[in-house]
N, C-alpha and C positions, 0 to 999 in steps of 0.2 A: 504494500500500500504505500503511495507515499506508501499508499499499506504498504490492502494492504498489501498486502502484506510478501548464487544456487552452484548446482554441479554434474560435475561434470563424467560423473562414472554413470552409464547409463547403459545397464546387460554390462557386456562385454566390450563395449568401447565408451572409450572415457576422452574426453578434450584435455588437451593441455594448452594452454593460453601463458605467451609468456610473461616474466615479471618484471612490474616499472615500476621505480623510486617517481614519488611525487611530492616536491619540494614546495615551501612557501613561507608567506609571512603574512601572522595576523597584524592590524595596525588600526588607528583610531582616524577623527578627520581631522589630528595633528601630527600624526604620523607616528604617532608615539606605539613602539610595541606591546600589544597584548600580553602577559606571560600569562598561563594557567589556563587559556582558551581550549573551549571543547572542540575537536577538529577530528571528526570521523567518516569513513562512506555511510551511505544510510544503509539499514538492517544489514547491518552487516558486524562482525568481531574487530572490523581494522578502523582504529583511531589511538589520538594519541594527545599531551598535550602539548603546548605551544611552549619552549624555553624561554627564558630573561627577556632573548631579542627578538619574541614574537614568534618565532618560526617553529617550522615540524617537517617531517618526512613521517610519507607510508607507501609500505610497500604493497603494492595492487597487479593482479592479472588487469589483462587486455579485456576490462568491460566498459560499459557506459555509467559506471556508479556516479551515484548523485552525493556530495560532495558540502557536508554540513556543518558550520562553525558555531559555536556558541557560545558567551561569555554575558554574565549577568550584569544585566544594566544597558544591555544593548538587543536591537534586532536580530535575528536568528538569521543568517544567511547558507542561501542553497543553490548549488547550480551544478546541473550537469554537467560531465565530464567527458570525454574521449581520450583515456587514460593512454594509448600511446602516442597521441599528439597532444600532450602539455607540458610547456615552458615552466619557468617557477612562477607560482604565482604568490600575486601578493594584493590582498585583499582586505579592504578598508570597510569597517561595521559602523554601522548606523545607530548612533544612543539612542532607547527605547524609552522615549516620554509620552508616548501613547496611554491611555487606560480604556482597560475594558468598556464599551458603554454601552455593552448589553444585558449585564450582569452586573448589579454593587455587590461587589465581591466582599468587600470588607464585614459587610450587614448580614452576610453570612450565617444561619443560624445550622448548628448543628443537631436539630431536631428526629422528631421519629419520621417528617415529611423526607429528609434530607436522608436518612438512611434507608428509606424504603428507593429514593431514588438510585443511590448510592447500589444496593443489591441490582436494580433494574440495568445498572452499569455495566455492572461488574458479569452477569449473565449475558449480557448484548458484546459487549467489548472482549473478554475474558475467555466466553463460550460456557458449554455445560459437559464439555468434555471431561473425559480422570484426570488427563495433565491438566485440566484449570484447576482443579481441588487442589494441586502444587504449585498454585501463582499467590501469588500473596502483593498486594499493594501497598508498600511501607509508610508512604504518602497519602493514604487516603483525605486528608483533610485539606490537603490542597487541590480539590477538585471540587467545582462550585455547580450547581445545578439550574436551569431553567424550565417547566413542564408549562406547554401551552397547553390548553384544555381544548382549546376553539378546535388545534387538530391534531391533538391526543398527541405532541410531539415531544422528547424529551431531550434537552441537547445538554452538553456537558462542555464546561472550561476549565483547564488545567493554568492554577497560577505559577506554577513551578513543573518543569518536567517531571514524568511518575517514575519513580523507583519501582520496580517489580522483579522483584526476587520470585525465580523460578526453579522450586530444587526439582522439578518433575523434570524438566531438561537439562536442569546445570546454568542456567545463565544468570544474571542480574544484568536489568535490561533496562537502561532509559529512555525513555520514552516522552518526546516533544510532541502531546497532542496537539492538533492543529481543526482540526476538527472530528465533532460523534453527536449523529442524528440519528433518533431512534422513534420509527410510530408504529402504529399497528401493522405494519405488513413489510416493513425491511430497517434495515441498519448501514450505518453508512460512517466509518469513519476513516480516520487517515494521520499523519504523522512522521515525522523521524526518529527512528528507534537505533542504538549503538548496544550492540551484544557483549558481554564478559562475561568469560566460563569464572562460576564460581571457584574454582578449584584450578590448579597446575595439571595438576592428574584428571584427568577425565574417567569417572568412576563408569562401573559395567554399566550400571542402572542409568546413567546419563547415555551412556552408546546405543544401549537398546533404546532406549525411550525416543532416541533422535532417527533413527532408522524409521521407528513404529510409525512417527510423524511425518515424516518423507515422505515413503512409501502410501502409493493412493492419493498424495496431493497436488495440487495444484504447480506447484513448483518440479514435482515430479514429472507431472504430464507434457508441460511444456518441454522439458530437454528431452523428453523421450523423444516427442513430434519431432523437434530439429533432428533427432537424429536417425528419426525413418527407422523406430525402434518399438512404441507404444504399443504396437499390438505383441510381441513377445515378454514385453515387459508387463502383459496382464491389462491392458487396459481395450475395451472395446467401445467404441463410438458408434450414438446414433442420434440419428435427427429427428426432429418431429416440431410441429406446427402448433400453437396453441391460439385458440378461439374463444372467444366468449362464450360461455354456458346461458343460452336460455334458457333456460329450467329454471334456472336462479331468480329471485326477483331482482328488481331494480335497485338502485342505492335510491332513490326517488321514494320508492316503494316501501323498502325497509329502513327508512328513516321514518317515513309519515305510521307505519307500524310502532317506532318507539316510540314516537308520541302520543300514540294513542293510549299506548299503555302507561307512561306517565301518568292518563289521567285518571288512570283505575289503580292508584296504587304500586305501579310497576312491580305488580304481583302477577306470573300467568305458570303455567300449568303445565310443560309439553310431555308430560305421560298423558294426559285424554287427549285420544284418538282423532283427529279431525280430518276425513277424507271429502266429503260434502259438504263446504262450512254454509252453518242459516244465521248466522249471526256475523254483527260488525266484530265482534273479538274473535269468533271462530275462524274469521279470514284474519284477525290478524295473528292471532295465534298462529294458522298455515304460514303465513308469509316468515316468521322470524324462524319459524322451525326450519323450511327450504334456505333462510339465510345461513342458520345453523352447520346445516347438513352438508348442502350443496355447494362446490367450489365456484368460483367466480369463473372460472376460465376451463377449456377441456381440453387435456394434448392429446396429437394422433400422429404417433410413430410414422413415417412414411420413409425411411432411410437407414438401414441396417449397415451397421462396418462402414463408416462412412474413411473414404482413401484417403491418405496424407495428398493428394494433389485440390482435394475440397475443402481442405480447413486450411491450406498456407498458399497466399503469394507474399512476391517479390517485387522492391523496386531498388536498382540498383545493386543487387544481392544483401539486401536487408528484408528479412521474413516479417510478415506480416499475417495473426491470425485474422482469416479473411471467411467467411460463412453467412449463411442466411438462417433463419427462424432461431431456434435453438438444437447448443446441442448436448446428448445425453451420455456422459462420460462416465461409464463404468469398470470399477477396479476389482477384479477379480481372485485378488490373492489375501483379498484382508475383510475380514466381517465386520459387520455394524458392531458400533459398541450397544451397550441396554439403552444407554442415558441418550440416542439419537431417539429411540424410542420412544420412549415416556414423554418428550419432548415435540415431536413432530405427531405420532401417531395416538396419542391421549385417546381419542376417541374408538380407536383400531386394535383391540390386542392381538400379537402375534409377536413370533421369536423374530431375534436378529437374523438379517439373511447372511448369509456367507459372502456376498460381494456389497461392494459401496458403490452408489448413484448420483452423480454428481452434473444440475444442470448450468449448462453456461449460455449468454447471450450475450453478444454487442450492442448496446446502445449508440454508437455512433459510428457504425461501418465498424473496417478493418482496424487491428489496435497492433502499435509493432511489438516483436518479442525482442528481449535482450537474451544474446546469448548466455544469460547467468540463469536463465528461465524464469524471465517475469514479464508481466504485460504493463510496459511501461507507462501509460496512462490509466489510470487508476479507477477516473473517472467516464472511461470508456465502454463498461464492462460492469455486467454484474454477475453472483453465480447463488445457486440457489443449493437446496440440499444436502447433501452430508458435506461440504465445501463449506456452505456456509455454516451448519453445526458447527463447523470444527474451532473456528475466529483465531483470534491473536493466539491463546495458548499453545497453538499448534506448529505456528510460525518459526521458521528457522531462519539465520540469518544467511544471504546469498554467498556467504562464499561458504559455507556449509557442503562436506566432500561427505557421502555415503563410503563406507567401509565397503573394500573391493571384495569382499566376502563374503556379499551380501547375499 
């Protein structure tokens, strides 16, 4: 993400991209050097800080890593990279006399409203995976909340980046939210995150745990595609078209049903049976139960094993994922956890299946990939299902190498 939210062992062929020193110097609008400045790629493990005279080195493969400085009391600066053509650079920040003014953060009340949001967070952002039950937010109290009611939206401001100690992976992870929208039907957030393995020693449970995470993701799938590998690597594609549900009533319709019921108590019944309604509450009663029940939308499969020449072009040999409707990205080698269950399917009981379901779609045409395997417009793109269960805790950072033993 900014996400959200890589490498290069993928089967039996793995990239090697070679490595470049990138040199610089943090500084003010008097020229004066930064020391102590945060200077990292985003989600990624390489950063470092700025010495006395402002400056750093990091050593980077040949990606397009985005490229984040940070020093308190100043604006946050980012910019894209082209790690084997760059000079030293030397980059001048902006003092931060800005204030929020969409939030008085200060008036801030730490209330039972503020920790019900605070959980709504943490569930949205976090995920409801086993590895989030191992994220822990150190900082919880520098995160300020806003819930519009008008359209159920919940958004969230971070005054200081969030600490998130992660022993379910090993990491302790900063994180510059930048933005996180939350309403009734998706989530949306974004950020610059800087990875540090808790530990020198990378314990077993931290190795397994990052494989477990890989494997079936997003991050996954991408370098599989670039390397014309995804279907041995377990993953099956397929496309399908999704429609509005007539069946369903209207938003028109089932709105003018809650207010009807408003006027009776917003008390109603949906165990008696209503198949012929004779009354003005038997039809409303029908309509909130079909709103209930019935999905807003119906997909219909029309593309099995869809070929790597239908999900990638090219301009200038730069890949570009490029597709129509959506598509349904299934991983074959790893079972649903319970917790995507209880979650998605509340209403449906049945076991985990044995494979994960993963939908994706372009919102604005084709979006390019980086060879590190991410879709580098964030806001290009969204993805629904076991992808989207999984959120931040699942996230690795891009230059994250799978075990050739995998």
């Amino acid at each position: 993400m900014k996400k959200g939210l890589f490498i290069f062992l993928l089967g039996t062929c793995q990239f090697i991209f070679a490595q470049y020193l990138v040199k610089g110097k943090i500084i003010d609008k008097t020229n004066t050097p930064l020391e102590g400045a945060s200077v990292y790629f985003n989600n990624t493990t390489i950063g470092t800080l700025t010495d006395v005279n402002g400056e750093f080195e990091l050593n980077a493969s040949n990606n397009n890593y985005t490229l984040v400085v940070s020093y308190l009391g100043y604006k946050t600066y980012q910019k894209q990279l082209d790690i084997s053509n760059t000079s030293f650079l030397t980059i001048s920040l902006e003092e931060d006399n800005e204030m929020l003014n969409v939030v008085e953060i200060p008036n801030t009340k730490y209330d039972d409203e503020w920790k019900y949001n605070l959980a709504s967070f943490k569930k949205a952002f976090l995920g409801r995976t086993k590895l989030a039950e191992e994220c822990k937010i150190l900082n919880e109290k520098d995160l300020h909340f806003d819930f519009n009611r008008k359209t159920n939206t919940l958004t969230a401001f971070a005054k200081k980046p969030l600490k998130i100690k992660h022993t379910g992976l090993g990491y302790l992870i900063t994180y510059d939210l930048v933005d996180f929208t939350l309403d009734s039907e998706k989530v949306f957030f974004s950020g610059y995150a800087q990875y540090q393995n808790l530990r020198k020693t990378i314990r077993t449970k931290w190795k397994q745990n990052r494989l477990t995470a890989y494997n079936g993701s997003q991050m996954h799938f991408l370098r599989s595609l670039l390397a014309k590998e995804f279907e041995q690597d377990g993953f099956v594609v397929n496309q399908f078209r999704r429609v509005k549900n007539e069946e369903r009533p209207s938003e028109e319709e089932i709105n003018f049903a809650r207010e009807y019921i408003k006027l009776h108590g917003n008390v109603i019944d949906f165990s008696i049976p209503v198949t012929a309604p004779k009354t003005k509450l038997d039809s409303t009663r029908l309509t909130l139960k079909k709103a209930r029940e019935l999905p807003k939308f119906r997909d219909y499969l029309y593309k099995k094993n869809v070929p790597y020449e239908e999900m990638i072009s090219f301009e200038k040999d730069v890949p570009f994922l490029d597709f129509k409707d959506y598509l349904s990205i299934v991983y074959t080698k790893e079972p649903e956890e319970e917790n995507f269950i209880k979650g998605v399917f509340w209403s449906r009981r049945r076991k985990p299946l044995n494979v994960q379901t993963s939908h994706l779609v372009l919102s604005n045409g084709k979006v390019q990939i980086d060879p590190s395997g991410i879709l580098l417009d964030p806001s290009a793109f969204y993805q629904e299902e076991y992808w989207g269960f999984e959120a931040f805790a699942t996230m690795l950072p891009l230059d994250y190498q799978p075990s050739k033993n995998k």
